[in-house]
N, C-alpha and C positions, 0 to 999 in steps of 0.2 A: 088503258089507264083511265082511272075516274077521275069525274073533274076538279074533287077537292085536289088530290095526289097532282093532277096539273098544272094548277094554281099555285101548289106551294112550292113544285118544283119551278116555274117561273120567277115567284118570288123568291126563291132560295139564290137563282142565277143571275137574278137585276141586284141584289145585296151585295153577290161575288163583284157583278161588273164596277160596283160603284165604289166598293171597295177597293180596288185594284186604280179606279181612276183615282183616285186620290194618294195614287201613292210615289209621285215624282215627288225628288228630291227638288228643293228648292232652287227655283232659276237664279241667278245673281249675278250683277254685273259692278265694276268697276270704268266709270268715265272720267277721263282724266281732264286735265285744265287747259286745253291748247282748244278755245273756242274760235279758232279762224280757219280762213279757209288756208290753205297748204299743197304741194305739190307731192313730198315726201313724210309716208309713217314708218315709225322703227318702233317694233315691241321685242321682249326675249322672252319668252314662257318655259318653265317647265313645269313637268307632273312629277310628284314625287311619288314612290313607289307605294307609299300608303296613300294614296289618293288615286290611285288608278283604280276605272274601273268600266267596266263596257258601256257601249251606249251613252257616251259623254262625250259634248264638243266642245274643248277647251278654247275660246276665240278667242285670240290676242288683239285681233285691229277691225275695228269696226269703222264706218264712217256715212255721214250722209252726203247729200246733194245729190243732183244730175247724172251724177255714175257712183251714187251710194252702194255699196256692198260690204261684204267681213271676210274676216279669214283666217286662220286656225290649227290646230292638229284636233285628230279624233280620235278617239277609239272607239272603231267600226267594228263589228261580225268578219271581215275580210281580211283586213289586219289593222295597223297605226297608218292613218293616212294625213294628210296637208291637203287643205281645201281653202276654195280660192271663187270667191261668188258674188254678181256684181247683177243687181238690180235693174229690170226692164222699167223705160222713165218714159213719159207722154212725150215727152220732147224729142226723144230719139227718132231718127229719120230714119232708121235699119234697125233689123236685130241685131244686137251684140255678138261678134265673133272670136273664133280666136286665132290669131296672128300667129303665134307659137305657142305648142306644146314640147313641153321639154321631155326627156326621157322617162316612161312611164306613167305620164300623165293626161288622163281622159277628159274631154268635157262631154257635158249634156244641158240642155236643158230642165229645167227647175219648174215648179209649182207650189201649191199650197198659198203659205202666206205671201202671194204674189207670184211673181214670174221673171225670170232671167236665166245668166249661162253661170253653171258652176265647171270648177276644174276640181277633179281628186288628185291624188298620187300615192298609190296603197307600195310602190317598189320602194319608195326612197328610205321609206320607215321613218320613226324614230323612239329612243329609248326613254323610258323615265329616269329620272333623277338627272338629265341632261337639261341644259338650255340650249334652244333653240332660237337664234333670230331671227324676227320675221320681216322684211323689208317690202313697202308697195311707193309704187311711184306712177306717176301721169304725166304724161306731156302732151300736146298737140300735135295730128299729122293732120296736113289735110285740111279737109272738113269734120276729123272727129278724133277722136281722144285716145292712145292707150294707154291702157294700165296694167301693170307688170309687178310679179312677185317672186321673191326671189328668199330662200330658207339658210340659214347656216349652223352647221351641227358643232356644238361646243366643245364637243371632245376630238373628233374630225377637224375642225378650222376650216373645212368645204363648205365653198356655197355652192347652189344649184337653184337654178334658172328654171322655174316651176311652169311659167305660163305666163302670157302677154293675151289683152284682151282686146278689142277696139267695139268703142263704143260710137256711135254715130252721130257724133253731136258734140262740136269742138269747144276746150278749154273750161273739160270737167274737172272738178277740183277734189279735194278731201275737206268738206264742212263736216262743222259743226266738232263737238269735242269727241277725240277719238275713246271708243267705247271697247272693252273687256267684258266677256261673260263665263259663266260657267252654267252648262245643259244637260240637264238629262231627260233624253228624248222618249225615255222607254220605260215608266215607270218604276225604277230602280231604285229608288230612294231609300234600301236599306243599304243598299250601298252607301260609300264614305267618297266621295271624290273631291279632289283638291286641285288648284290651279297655283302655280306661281306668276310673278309678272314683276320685271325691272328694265333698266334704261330702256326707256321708252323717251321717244323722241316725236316729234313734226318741225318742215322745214313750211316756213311761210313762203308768203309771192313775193316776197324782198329777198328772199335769202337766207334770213334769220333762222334759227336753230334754237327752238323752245324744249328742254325738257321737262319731263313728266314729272312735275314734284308734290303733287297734291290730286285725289282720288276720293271721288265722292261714290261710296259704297252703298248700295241699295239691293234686298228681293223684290222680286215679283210679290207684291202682297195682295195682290188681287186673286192670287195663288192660292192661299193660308186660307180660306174663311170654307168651314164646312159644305163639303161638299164639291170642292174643286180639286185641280191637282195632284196638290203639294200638302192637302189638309193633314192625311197623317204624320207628315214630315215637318209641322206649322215651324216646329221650332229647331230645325236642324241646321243651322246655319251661322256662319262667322265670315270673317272679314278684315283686314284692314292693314298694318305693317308689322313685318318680322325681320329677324335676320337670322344668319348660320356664318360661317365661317369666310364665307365669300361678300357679306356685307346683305345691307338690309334690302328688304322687297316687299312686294305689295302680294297678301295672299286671298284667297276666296275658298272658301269649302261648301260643301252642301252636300247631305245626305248620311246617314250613317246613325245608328241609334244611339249612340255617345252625345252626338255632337249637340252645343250649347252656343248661344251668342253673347259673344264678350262686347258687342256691341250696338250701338241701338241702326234700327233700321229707317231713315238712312242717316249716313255718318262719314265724317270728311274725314283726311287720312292724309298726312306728308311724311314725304322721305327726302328731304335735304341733297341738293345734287351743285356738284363742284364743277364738274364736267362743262364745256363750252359747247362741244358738238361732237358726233359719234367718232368714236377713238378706232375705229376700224381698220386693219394697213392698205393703202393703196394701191388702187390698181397694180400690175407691174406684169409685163408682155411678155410671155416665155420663150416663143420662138415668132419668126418672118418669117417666112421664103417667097419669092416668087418667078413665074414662068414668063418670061417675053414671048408675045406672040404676035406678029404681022399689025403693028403699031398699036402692041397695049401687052399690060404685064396683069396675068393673075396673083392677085397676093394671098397668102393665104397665112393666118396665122393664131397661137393658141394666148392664152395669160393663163395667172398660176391662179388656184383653183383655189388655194388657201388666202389670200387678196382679195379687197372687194371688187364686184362684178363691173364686168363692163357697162356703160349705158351707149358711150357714141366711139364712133373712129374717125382717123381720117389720115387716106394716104395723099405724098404726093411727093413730086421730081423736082428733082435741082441737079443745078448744073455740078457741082461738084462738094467735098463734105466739108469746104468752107462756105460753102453759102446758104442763107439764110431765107433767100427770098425762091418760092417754089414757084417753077413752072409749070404745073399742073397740081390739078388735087381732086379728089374724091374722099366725100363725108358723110357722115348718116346717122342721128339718134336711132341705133336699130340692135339691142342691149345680145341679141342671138346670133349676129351675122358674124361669122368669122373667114370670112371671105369674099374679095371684092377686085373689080377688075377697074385701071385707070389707060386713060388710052393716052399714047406717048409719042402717036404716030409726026408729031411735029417737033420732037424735043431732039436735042441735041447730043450725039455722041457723046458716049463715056460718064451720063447721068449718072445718078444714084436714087433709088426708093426709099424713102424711110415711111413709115408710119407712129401715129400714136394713139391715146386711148384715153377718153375721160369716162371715170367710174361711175356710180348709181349714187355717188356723192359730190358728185361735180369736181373731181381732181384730173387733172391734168397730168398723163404719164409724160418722160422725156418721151422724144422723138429718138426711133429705133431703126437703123438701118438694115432693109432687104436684104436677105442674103438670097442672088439671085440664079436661077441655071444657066448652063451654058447655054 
């Protein structure tokens, strides 16, 4: 090959490369109005079936602080997965682990724009044109923090308990305004992808229960400007409230050689909410049983799957099923455990077990009595 011939073929191939970079769809993000710090986020997402498209992370709850991270559905190369990734912080005194993995779900560590642990889950699935809720929650053990998330399929009425993380470094919180985005990680931007997003919730450090009623919608415009990106895609992008049948929502698009902005970048956005606090049914214990064994009962027991998820238990003995005041007890914010042993070896003939259950909402189930073996 001569050197003119290699020179243009070089130049023919940096043209191709720069061309291609510039061809993500537009990043965009939606950050709602709960600028405090908070214990509990609630988002719902869906993708509707003309917005799907590979190589997109739809994130419904973003957040910062000391155990800042996001969280999301994808569509990945492997299949629709739920991902779950929390920020390594100077302040942590360990790496970030994880406490529980729920059914199908991996973790690893992370890089690039930083470093921490993610969780996938490519089995659980989920479909387009469904909502999904996304639920995270933090409390204190210890000396350090976890944080827990938990998915529920709208056609399903199932949750599932995705993964619990602990961070090392106690009475991390959810700062800052929780954030929504739409990604496409892979140049793809002739594609159309769309995100949905409604009751969205945070519960502050008093209790309180703010919803999501205003969204200040913004691109990456750092993106747009010749030669980065998103440049061929500058203008492919919208934003802000819709509804369908089921009431209004907050939407985001990006990508797709249609697409047009109806409005300006960036730009606020309300949807009117009645609602006091997340309308979800309570907990509610499906079975007990437990084993007596040489002074102590294993208990072991399930709740209904279509109910919100457990956060804490607590079992304990009394003298008999008019009394009120228990002789023993075992307790635990531990949202996985569904089984637990109380020792009984001092209590009194012809006891009774009961247990109960407070959910990822802070309710309180009745007290349920063991049904025990011989």
């Amino acid at each position: 090959m001569n050197r003119s011939v290699a020179t243009a073929l070089v130049l023919l191939l940096s043209v191709a490369s720069f061309a291609r970079g510039q061809n993500s769809a537009p990043s965009s993000h939606m950050v709602f109005d709960d600028k405090f710090a908070g214990d509990i986020i609630v988002n719902e997402v869906r993708v509707p079936r003309s917005g799907h498209a590979m190589y997109t992370y739809y994130e419904a709850l973003g957040w910062r602080g000391k155990g800042a991270g996001y969280a999301g559905i994808q569509v990945h190369p492997r299949a629709h997965n739920f991902i779950f990734s929390i920020w390594d912080n100077k302040s942590h005194t360990a790496p970030i682990r994880a406490v529980h993995r729920g059914p199908g779900t991996e973790t690893q560590k992370f890089g690039g724009e930083g470093t921490g642990l993610k969780s996938w889950n490519f089995e659980l699935g989920w479909k387009t044109d469904v909502w999904y809720t996304l639920v995270a929650r933090s409390w204190s053990v210890d000396k350090s923090t976890h944080f827990a998330f938990w998915s529920r399929a709208g056609d399903t009425k199932q949750w599932t308990h995705l993964v619990t993380m602990a961070v090392a470094l106690p009475d991390a919180k959810f700062e800052g305004a929780t954030d929504a985005f739409i990604e496409d990680w892979l140049n793809t931007g002739a594609k159309l992808r769309t995100t949905h997003l409604r009751n969205g919730w945070k519960r502050s450090l008093d209790g309180k229960w703010k919803a999501f009623e205003a969204g200040r919608y913004s691109v990456n415009y750092w993106d747009l400007d010749k030669g980065k990106r998103s440049y061929n895609y500058r203008t492919a992008w919208n934003g802000g409230v819709t509804r369908d049948d089921g009431g209004p929502f907050y939407f985001m698009t990006a990508g797709g050689k249609e697409t047009k902005p109806t409005t300006e970048n960036p730009s606020r956005h309300e949807l009117a909410r009645k609602e006091k606090e997340p309308a979800f049914r309570p907990l509610r214990i499906a079975t007990a049983t437990g084993v007596p064994k040489e002074g102590q009962v294993l208990v072991s027991w399930t709740v209904d799957p279509t109910a919100a998820p457990q956060f804490a238990y607590e079992i304990a003995a009394f003298k008999d099923e008019s009394s009120r005041a228990a002789l023993a007890s075992a307790r635990a914010s531990a949202p996985h455990i569904r089984e637990a042993t109380l020792k009984i070896d001092s209590i009194p003939p012809n006891h009774i077990i009961r247990i109960r259950c407070r959910d990822i909402f802070d309710r309180q189930s009745p007290w349920r009595t063991v049904k025990l073996s011989k």
